[in-house]
N, CA, C and O atoms as a Tinker XYZ file with bonds, in Angstrom:
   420  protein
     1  N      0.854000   -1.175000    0.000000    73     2
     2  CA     0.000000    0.000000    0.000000    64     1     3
     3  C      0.902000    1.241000    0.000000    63     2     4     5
     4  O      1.928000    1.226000    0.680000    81     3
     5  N      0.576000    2.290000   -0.715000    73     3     6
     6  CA     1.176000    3.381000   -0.471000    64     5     7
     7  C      0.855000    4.435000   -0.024000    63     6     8     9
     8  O     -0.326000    4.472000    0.320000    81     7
     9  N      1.645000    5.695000    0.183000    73     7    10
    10  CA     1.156000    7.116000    0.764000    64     9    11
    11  C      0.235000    6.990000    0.312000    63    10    12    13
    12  O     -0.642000    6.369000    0.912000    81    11
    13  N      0.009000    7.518000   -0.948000    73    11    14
    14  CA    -1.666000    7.950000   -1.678000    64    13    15
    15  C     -2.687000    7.027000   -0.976000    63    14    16    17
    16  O     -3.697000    7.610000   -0.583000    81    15
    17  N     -2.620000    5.763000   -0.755000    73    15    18
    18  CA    -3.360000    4.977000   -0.214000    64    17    19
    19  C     -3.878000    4.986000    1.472000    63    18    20    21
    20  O     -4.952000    4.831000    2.052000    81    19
    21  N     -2.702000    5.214000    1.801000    73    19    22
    22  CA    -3.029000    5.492000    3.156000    64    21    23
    23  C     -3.129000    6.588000    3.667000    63    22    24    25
    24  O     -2.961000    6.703000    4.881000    81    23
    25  N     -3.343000    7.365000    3.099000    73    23    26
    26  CA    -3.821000    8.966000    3.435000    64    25    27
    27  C     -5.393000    9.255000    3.062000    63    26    28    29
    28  O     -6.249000    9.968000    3.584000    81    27
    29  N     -5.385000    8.214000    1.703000    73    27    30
    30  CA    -6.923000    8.051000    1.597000    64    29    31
    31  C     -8.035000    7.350000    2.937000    63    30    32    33
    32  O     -9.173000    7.566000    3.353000    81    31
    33  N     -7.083000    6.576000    3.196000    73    31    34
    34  CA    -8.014000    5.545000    4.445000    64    33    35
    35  C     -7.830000    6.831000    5.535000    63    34    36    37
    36  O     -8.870000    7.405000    5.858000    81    35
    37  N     -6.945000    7.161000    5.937000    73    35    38
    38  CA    -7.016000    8.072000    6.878000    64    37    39
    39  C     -8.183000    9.357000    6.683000    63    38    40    41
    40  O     -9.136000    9.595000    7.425000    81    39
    41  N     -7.945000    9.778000    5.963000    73    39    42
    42  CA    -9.550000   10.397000    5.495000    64    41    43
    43  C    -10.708000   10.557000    5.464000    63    42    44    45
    44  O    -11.473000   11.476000    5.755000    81    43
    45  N    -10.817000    9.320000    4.981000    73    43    46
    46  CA   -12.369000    8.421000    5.352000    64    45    47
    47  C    -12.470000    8.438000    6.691000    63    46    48    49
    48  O    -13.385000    9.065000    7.226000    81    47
    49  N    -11.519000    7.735000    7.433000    73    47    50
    50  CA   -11.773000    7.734000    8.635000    64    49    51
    51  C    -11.698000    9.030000    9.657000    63    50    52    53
    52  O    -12.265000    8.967000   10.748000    81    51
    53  N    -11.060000   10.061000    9.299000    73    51    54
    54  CA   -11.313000   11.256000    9.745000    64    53    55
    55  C    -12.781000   11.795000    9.763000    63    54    56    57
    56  O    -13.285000   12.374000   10.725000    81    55
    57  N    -13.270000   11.584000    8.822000    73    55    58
    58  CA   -14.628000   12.032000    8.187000    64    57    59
    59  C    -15.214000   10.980000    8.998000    63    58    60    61
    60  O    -16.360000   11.419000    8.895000    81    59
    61  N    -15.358000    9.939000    9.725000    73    59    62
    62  CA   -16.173000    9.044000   10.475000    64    61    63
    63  C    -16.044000    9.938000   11.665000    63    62    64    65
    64  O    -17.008000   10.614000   12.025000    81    63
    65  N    -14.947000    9.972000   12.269000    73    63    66
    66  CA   -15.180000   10.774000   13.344000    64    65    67
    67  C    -15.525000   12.146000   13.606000    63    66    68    69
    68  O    -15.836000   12.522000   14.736000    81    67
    69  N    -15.478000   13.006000   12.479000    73    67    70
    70  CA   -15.935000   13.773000   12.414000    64    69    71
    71  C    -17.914000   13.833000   12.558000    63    70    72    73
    72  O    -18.627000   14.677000   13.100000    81    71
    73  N    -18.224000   12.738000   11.922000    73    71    74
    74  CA   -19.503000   12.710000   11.664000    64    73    75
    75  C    -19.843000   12.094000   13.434000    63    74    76    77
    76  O    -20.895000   12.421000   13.983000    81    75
    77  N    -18.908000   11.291000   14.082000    73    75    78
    78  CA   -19.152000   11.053000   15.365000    64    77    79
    79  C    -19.432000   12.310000   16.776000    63    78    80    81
    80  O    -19.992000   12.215000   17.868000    81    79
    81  N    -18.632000   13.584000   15.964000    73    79    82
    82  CA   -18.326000   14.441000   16.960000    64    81    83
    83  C    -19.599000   14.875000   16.723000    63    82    84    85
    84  O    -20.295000   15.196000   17.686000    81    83
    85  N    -20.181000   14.965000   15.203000    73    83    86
    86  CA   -21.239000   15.763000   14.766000    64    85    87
    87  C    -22.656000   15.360000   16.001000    63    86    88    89
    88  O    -23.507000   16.057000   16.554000    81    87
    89  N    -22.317000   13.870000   16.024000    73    87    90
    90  CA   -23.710000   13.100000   16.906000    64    89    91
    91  C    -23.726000   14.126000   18.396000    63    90    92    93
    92  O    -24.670000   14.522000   19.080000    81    91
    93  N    -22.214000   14.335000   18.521000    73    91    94
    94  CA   -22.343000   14.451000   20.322000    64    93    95
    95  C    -22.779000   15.626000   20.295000    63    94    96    97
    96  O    -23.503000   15.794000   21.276000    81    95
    97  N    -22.687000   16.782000   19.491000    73    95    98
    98  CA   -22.702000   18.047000   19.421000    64    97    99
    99  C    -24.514000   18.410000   19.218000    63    98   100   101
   100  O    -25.213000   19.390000   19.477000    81    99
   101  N    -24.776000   17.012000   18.606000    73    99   102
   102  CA   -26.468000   17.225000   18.394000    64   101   103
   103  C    -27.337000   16.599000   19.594000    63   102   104   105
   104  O    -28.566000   16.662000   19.572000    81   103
   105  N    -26.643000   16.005000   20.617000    73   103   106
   106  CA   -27.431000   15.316000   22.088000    64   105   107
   107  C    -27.570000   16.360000   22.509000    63   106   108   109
   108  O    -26.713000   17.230000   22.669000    81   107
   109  N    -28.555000   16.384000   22.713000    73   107   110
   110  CA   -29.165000   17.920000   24.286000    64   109   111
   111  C    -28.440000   17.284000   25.231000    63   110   112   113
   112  O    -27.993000   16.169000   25.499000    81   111
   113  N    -28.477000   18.242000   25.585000    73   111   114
   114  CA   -27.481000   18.326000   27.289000    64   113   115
   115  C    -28.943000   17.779000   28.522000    63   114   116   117
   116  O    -29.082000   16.947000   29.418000    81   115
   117  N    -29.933000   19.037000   27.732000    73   115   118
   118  CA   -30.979000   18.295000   28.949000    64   117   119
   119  C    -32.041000   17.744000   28.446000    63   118   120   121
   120  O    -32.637000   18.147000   27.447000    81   119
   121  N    -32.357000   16.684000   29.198000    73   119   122
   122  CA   -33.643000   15.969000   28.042000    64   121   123
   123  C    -34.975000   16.053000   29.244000    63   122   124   125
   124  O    -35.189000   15.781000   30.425000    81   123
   125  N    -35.567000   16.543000   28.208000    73   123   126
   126  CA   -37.048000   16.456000   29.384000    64   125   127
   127  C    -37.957000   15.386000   29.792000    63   126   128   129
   128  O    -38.885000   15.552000   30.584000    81   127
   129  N    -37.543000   13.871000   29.010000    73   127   130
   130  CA   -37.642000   13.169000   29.444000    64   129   131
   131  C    -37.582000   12.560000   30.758000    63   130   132   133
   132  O    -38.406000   11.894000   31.384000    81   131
   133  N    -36.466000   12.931000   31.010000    73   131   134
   134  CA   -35.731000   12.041000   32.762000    64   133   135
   135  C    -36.509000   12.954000   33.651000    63   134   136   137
   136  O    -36.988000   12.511000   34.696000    81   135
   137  N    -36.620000   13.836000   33.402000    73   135   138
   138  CA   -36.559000   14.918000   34.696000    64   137   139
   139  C    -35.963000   14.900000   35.323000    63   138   140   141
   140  O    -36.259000   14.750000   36.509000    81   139
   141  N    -34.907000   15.026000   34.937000    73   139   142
   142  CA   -33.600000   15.252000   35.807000    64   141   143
   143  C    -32.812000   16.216000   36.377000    63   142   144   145
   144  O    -32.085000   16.676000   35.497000    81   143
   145  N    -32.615000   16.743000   37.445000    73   143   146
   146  CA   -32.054000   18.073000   37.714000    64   145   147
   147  C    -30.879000   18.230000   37.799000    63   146   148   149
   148  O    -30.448000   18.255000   38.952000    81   147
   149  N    -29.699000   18.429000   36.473000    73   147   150
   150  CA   -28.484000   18.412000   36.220000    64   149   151
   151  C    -28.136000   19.640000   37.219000    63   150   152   153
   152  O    -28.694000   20.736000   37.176000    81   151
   153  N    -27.043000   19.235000   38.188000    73   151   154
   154  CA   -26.207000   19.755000   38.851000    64   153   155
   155  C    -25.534000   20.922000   37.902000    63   154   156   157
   156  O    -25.277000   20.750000   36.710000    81   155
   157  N    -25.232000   22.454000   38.823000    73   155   158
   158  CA   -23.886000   23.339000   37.632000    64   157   159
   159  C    -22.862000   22.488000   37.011000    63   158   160   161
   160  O    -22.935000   22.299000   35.796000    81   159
   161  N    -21.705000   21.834000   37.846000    73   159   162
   162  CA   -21.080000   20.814000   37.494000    64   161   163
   163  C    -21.288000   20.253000   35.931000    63   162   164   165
   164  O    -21.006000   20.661000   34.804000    81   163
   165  N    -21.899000   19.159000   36.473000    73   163   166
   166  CA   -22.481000   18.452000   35.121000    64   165   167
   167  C    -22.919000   19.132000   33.997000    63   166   168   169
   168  O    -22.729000   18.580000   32.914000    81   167
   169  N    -23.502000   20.288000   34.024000    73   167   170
   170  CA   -23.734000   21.287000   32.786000    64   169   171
   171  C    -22.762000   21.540000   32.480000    63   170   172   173
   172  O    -22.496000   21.207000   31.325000    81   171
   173  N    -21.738000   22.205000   33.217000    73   171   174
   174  CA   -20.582000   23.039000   32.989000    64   173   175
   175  C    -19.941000   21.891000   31.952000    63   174   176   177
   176  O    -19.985000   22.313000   30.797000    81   175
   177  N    -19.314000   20.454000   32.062000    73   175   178
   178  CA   -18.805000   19.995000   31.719000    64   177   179
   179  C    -18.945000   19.211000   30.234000    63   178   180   181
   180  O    -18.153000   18.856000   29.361000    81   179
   181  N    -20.949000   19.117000   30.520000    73   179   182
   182  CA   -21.798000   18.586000   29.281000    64   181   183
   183  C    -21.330000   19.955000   28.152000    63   182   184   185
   184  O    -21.094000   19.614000   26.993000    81   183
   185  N    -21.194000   21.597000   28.535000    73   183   186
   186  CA   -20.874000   22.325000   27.381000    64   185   187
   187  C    -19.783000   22.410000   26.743000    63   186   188   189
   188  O    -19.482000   22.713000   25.589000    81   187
   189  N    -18.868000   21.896000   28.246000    73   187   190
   190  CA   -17.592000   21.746000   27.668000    64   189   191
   191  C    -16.895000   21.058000   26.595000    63   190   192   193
   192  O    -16.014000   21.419000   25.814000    81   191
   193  N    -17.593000   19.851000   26.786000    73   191   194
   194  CA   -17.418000   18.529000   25.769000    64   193   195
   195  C    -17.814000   18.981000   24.600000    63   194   196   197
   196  O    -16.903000   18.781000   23.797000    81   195
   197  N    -18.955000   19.625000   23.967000    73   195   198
   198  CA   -19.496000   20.005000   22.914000    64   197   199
   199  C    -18.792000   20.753000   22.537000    63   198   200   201
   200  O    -18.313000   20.413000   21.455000    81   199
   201  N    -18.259000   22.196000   23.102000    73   199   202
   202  CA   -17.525000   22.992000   22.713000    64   201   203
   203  C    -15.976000   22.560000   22.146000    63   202   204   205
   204  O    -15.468000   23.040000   21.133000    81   203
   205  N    -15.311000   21.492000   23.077000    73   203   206
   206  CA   -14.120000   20.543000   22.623000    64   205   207
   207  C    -14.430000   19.763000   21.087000    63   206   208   209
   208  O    -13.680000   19.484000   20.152000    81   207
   209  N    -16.494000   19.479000   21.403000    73   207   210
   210  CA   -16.100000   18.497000   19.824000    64   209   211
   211  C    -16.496000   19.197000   18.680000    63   210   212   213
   212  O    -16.662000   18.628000   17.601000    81   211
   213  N    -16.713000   20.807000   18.905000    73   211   214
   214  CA   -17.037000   21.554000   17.949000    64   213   215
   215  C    -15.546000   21.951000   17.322000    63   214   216   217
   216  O    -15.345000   21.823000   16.114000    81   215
   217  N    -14.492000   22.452000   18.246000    73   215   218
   218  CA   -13.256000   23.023000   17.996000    64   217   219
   219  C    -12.615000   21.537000   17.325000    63   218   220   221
   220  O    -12.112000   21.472000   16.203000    81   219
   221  N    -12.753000   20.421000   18.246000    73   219   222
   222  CA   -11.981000   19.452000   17.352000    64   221   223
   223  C    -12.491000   19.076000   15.695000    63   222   224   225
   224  O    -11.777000   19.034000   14.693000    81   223
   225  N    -13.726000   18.867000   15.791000    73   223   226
   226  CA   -14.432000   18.861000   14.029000    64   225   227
   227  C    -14.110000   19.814000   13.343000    63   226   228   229
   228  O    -14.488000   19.613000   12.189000    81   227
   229  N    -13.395000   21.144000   13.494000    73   227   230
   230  CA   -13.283000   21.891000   12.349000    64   229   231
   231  C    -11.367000   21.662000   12.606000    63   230   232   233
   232  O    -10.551000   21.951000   11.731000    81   231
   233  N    -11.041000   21.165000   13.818000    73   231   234
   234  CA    -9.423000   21.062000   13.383000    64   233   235
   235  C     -9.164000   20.265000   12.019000    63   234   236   237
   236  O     -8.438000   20.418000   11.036000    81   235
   237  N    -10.197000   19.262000   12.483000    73   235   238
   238  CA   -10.071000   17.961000   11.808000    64   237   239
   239  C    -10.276000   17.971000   10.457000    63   238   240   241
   240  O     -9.578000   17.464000    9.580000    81   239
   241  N    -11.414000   18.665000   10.352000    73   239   242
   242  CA   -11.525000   19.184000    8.622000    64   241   243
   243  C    -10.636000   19.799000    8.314000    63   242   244   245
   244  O    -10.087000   19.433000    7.274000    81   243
   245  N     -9.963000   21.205000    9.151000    73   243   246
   246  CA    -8.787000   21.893000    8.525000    64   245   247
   247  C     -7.740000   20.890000    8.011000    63   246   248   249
   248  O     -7.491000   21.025000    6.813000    81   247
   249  N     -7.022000   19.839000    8.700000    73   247   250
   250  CA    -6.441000   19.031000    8.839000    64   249   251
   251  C     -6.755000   18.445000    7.247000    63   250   252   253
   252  O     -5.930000   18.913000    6.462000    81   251
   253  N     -7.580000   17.692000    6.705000    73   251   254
   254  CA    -7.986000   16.412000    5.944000    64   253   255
   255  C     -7.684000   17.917000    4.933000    63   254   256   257
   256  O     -6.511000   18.048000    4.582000    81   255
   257  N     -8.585000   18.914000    4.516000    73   255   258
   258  CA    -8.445000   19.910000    3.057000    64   257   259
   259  C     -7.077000   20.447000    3.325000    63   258   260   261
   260  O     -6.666000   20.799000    2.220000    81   259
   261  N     -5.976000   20.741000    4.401000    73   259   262
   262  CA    -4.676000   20.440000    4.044000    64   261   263
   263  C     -3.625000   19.612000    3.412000    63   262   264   265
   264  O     -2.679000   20.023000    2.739000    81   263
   265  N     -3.911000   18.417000    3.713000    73   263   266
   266  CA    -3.393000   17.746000    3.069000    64   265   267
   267  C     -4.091000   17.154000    1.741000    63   266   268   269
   268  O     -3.286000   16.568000    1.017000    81   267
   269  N     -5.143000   17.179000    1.367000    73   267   270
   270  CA    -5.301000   16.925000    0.106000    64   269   271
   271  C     -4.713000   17.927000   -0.695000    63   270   272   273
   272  O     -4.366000   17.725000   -1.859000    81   271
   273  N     -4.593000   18.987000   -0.111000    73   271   274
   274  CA    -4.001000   20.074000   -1.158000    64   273   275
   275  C     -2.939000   19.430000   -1.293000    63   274   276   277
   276  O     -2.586000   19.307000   -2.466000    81   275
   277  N     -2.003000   18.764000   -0.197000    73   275   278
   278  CA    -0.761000   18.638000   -0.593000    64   277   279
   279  C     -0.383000   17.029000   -1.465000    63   278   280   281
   280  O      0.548000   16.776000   -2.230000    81   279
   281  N     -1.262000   16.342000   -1.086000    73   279   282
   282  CA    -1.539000   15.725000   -1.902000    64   281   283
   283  C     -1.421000   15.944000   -3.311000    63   282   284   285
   284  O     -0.480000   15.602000   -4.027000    81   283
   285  N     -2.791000   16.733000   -3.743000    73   283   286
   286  CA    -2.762000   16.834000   -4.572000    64   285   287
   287  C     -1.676000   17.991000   -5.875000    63   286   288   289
   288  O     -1.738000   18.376000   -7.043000    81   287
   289  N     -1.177000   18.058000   -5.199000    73   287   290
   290  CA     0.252000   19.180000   -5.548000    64   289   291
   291  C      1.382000   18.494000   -6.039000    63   290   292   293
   292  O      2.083000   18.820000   -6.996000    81   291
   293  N      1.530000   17.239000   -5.091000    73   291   294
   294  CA     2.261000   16.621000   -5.296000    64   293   295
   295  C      1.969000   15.406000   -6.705000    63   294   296   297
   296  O      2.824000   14.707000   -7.249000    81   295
   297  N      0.545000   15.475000   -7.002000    73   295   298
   298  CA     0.602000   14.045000   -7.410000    64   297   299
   299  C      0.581000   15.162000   -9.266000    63   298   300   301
   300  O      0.868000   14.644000  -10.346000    81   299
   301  N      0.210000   16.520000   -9.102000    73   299   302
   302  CA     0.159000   17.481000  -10.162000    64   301   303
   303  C      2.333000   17.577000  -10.569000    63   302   304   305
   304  O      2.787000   17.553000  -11.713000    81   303
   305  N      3.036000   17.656000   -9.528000    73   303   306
   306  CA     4.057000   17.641000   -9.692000    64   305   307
   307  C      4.757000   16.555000  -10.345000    63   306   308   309
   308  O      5.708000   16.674000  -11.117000    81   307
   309  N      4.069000   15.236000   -9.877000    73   307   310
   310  CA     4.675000   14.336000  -10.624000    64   309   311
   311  C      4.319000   13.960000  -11.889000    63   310   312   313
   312  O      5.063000   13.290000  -12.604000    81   311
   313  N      3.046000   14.408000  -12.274000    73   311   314
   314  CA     2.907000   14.465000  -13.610000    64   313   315
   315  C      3.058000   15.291000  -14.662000    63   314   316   317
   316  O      2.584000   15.281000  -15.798000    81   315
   317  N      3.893000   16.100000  -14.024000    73   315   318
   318  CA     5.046000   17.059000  -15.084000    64   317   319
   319  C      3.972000   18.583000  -15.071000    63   318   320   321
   320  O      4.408000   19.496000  -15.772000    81   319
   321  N      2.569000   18.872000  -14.281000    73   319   322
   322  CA     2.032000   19.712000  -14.697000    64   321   323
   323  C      3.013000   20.870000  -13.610000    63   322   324   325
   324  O      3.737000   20.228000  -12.849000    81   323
   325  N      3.085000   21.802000  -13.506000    73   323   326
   326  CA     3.066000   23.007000  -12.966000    64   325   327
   327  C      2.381000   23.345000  -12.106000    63   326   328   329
   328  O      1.159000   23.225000  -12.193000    81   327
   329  N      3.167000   24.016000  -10.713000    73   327   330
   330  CA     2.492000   24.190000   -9.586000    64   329   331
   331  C      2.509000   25.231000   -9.414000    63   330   332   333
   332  O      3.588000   25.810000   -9.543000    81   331
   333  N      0.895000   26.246000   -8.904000    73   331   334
   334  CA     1.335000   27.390000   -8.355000    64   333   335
   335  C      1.761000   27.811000   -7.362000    63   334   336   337
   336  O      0.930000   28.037000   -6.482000    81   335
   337  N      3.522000   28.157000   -7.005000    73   335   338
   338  CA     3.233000   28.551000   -5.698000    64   337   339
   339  C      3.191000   30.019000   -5.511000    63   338   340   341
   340  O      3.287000   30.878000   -6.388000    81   339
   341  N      3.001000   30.211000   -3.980000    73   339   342
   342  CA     2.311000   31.859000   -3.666000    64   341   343
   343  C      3.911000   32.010000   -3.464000    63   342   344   345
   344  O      4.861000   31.437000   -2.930000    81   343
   345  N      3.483000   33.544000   -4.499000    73   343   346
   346  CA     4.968000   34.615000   -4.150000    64   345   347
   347  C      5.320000   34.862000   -3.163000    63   346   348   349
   348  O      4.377000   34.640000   -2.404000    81   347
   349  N      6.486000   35.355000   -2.401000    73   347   350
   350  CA     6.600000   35.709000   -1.183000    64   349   351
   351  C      6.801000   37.414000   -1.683000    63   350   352   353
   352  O      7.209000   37.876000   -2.748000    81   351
   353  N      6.210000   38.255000   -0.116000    73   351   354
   354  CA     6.192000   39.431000   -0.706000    64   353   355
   355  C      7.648000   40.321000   -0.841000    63   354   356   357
   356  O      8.529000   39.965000   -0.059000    81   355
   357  N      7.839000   40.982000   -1.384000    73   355   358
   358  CA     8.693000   41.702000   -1.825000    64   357   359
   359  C      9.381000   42.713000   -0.699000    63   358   360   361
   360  O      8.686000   43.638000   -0.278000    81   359
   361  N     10.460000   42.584000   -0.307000    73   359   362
   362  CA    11.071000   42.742000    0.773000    64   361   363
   363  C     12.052000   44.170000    0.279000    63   362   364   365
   364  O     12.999000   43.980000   -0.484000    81   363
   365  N     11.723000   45.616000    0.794000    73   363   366
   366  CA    12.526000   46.378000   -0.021000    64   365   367
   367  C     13.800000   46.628000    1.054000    63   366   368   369
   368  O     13.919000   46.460000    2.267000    81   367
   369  N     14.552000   47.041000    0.153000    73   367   370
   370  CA    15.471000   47.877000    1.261000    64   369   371
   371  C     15.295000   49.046000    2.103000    63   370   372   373
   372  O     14.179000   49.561000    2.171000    81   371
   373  N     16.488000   49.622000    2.892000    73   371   374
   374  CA    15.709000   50.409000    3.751000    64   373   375
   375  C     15.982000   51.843000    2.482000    63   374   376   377
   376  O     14.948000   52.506000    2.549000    81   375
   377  N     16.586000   52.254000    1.822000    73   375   378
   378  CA    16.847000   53.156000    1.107000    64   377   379
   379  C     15.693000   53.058000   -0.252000    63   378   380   381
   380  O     15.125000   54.071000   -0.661000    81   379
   381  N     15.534000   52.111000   -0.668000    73   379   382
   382  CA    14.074000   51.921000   -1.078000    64   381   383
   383  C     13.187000   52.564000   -0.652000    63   382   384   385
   384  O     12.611000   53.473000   -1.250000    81   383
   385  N     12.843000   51.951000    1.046000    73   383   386
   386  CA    11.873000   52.583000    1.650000    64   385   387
   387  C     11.716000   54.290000    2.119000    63   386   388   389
   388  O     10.802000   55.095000    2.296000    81   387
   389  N     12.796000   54.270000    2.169000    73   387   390
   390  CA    13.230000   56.313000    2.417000    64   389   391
   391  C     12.876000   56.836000    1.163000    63   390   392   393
   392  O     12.231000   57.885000    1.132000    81   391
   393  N     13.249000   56.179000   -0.035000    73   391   394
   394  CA    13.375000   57.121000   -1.575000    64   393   395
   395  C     11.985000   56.900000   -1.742000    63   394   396   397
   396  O     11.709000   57.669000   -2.663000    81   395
   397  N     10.735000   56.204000   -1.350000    73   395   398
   398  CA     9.462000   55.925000   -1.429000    64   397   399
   399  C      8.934000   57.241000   -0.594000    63   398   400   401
   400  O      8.442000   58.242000   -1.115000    81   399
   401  N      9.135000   57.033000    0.770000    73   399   402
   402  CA     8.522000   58.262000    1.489000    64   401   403
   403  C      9.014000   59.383000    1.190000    63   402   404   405
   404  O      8.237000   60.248000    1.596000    81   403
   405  N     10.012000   59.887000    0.628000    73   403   406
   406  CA    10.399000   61.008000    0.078000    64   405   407
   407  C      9.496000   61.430000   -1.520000    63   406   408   409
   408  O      9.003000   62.544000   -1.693000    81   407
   409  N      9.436000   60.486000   -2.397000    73   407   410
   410  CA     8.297000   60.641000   -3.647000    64   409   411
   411  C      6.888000   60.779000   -2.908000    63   410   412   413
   412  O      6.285000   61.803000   -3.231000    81   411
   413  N      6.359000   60.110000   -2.152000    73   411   414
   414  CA     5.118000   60.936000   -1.255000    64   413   415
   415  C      5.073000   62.023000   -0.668000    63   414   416   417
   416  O      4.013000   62.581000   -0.386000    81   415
   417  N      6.406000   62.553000   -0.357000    73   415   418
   418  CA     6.347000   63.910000    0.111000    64   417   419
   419  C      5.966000   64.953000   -0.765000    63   418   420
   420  O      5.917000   66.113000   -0.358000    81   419
């Protein structure tokens, strides 16, 4: 099996747990069923968890559309196409920068 291969399975399976975090994030905290009188505590901690599996589901997506980019960059590289990369910005000198604020003057 190779990279390409196992980055794919990893994926999929990212996206399972993602769809797992999705479940916990959709349980009410309080159900009016039980009648139950959740302690501060126990609230505090029931928002906490949600809030952990909200921040972790979008790491996780950030995560998976990172690397397909790089993935896919790479697999564009090996087939001879051309990659764009981002310019880095243009770094002047400091006499540059003086002969600039002096033409604004």
């Amino acid at each position: 099996m190779d990279i390409k291969e196992y980055k794919e399975k990893i994926f999929k399976s990212a996206e399972i747990a993602v769809n797992e975090l999705i479940k916990v994030m959709e349980d009410p905290i309080i159900t009016g069923d039980k009648g139950e009188d959740l302690s501060a505590d126990k609230l505090k901690n029931a928002a906490m968890s949600k809030k952990l599996s909200v921040f972790d589901a979008l790491e996780i997506m950030a995560r998976i559309d990172e690397e397909k980019k790089i993935l896919q960059a790479a697999e564009e590289e090996l087939n001879g196409r051309s990659v764009k990369k981002e310019e880095a910005p243009k770094i002047s000198s400091f006499a540059e920068q003086y002969a600039d604020k002096k033409k604004k003057k």
